[in-house]
Structure formats: C-alpha cells, structure tokens
C-alpha positions in Angstrom: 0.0 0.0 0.0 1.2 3.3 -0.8 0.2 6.9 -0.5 0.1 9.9 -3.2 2.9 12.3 -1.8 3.7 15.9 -3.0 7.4 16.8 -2.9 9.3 19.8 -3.2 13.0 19.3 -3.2 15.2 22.5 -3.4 18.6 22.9 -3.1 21.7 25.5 -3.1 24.9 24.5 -4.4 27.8 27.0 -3.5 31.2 26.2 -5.4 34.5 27.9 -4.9 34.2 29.1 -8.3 31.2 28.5 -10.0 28.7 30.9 -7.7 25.8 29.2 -5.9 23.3 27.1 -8.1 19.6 26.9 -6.9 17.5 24.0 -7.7 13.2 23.4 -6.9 11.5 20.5 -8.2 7.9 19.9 -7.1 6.9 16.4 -8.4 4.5 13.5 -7.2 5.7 10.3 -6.0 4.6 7.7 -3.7 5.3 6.9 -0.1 4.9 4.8 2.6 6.7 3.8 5.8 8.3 0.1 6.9 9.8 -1.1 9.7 10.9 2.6 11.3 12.0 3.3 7.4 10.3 6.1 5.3 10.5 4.9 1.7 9.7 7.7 -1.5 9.4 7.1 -4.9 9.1 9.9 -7.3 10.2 10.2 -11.2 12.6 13.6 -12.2 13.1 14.6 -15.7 15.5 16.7 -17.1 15.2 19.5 -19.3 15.4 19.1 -22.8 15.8 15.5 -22.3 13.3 12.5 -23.1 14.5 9.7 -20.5 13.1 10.2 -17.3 15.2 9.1 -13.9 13.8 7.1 -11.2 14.3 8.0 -7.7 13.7 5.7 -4.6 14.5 7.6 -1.1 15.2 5.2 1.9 15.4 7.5 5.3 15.2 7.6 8.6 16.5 9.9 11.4 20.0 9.3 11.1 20.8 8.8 7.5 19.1 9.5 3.8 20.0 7.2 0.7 18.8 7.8 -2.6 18.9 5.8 -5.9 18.6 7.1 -9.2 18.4 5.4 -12.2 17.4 6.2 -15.9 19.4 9.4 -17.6 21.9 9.7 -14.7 22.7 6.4 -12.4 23.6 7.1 -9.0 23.4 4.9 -5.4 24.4 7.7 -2.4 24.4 7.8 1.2 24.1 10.9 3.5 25.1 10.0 7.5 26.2 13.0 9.8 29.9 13.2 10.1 30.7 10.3 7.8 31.8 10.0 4.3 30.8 7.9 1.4 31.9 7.8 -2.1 30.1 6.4 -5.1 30.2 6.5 -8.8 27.6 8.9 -10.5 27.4 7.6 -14.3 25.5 10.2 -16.9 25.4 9.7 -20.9 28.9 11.7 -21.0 30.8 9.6 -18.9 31.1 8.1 -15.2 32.1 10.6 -12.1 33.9 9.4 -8.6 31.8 11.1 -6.0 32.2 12.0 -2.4 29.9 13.1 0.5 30.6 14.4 3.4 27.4 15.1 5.5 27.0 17.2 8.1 23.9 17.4 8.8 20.6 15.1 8.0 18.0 15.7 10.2 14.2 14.3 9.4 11.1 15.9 11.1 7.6 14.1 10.8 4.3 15.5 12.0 0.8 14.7 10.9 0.9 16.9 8.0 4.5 16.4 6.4 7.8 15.0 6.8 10.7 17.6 6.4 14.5 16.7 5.5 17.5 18.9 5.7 20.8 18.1 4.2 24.1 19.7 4.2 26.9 18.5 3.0 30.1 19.1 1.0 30.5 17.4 -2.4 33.9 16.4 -4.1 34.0 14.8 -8.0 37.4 12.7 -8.7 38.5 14.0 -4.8 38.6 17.9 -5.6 36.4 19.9 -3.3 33.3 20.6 -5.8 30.9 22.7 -3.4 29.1 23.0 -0.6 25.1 21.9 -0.5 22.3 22.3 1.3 19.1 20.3 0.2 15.6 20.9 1.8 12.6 18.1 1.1 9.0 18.7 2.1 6.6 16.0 1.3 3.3 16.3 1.9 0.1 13.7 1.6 -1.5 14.8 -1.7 -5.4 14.7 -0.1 -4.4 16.4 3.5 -4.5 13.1 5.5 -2.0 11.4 7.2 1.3 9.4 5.7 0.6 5.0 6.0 3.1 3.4 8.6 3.0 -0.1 7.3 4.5 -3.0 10.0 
C-alpha cells in the first residue's frame, strides 16, 4: 500500500568558483513507511531531455540514501559526520563522487515530513561545493502518511 505524496526538493549548491546554483522541483511520488523506514518514490526529468530518472529515497533519522536510475545512475548515502563515495554515471561519462554530510535531520508531524541536508560534495576528490538540500513531502489529499509493519 502506498500513498500519493507531493514533494518539493530545493537545493543551493555554492562552489569555490562556480557561484551558488539553486535547484526546486515539485513532483509526485509515492510513499509509505516500513519497519521505522520512510520509503519515497518519485520520477525527475531533465530539461530538454526524453529519459526520465527514477528516484527511490530510503530515510530515517539518522541517514538518507537515494537511488537514481534512468538518464543519470547514481546509489548515495548521507550520515552526519561520515563520508561515502560512489560513482555517479550520466550519458557523458562516469564521475567518482564524495559526501561528506554534516547534517541530516528528518522531522515528521501529521501533516509532512521535512529533510535537511548539508553537505560538501567532491568529483574525482577535488572539493566541488558545498550543498544544502531541503525536502518537504506532503500527503497529496491532507490526511495522514501510511506506517505499514
């Protein structure tokens, strides 16, 4: 069983030098909650592109992963104070990424679950930026989210 979710993601992405890039999606997805997990499932496409990428968000209190595949392919983790590194693979070529989180917090009420990321990103281990990202997902008819057991 899953529930119709609205999501607004939006994000900041300060480099050193590149300037600060924003980011807002608002999409639909699906979500439901297992075993003290949240699970979301939302599709993103990209502009001026046909393929769409599909997202699946595993959280809790502690830690956020995400999975995307589609046009870009990428498996990462966010945990406070720890670092992961993955491979981000688009059409032009595949990226060694690292994240260094220090901050996830998750906030759920009867009316929405918030996230809040920040973390600092590296490609190929050169500082890239620093990022915030922000998540607010919100049942789609007002009611509450489903906790399945």
């Amino acid at each position: 069983m899953k529930k119709d979710v609205l999501i607004t993601i939006s994000g900041i992405q300060t480099g050193e030098d590149n300037g600060s890039d924003k980011i807002e999606i608002v999409t639909g997805g699906s979500y439901y909650k297992k075993n003290n997990k949240h699970y979301l499932l939302y599709d993103e496409i990209v502009e001026g592109q046909d393929e769409v990428t599909k997202n699946i968000a595993r959280f809790d209190e502690d830690m956020f992963h995400i999975t995307k595949t589609g046009f870009t392919n990428i498996d990462m983790s966010f945990e406070e104070n720890k670092r992961n590194i993955t491979n981000y693979i688009t059409p032009f070529g595949s990226l060694l990424v690292g994240v260094d989180a220090s901050k996830v917090s998750v906030v759920e009420n009867e009316e929405n679950i918030q996230v809040d990321i920040a973390y600092s990103l590296d490609v190929n281990y050169e500082h890239f930026a620093d990022c915030t990202l922000h998540m607010d997902i919100q049942s789609r008819d007002g009611s509450e989210v489903i906790t399945l057991n």
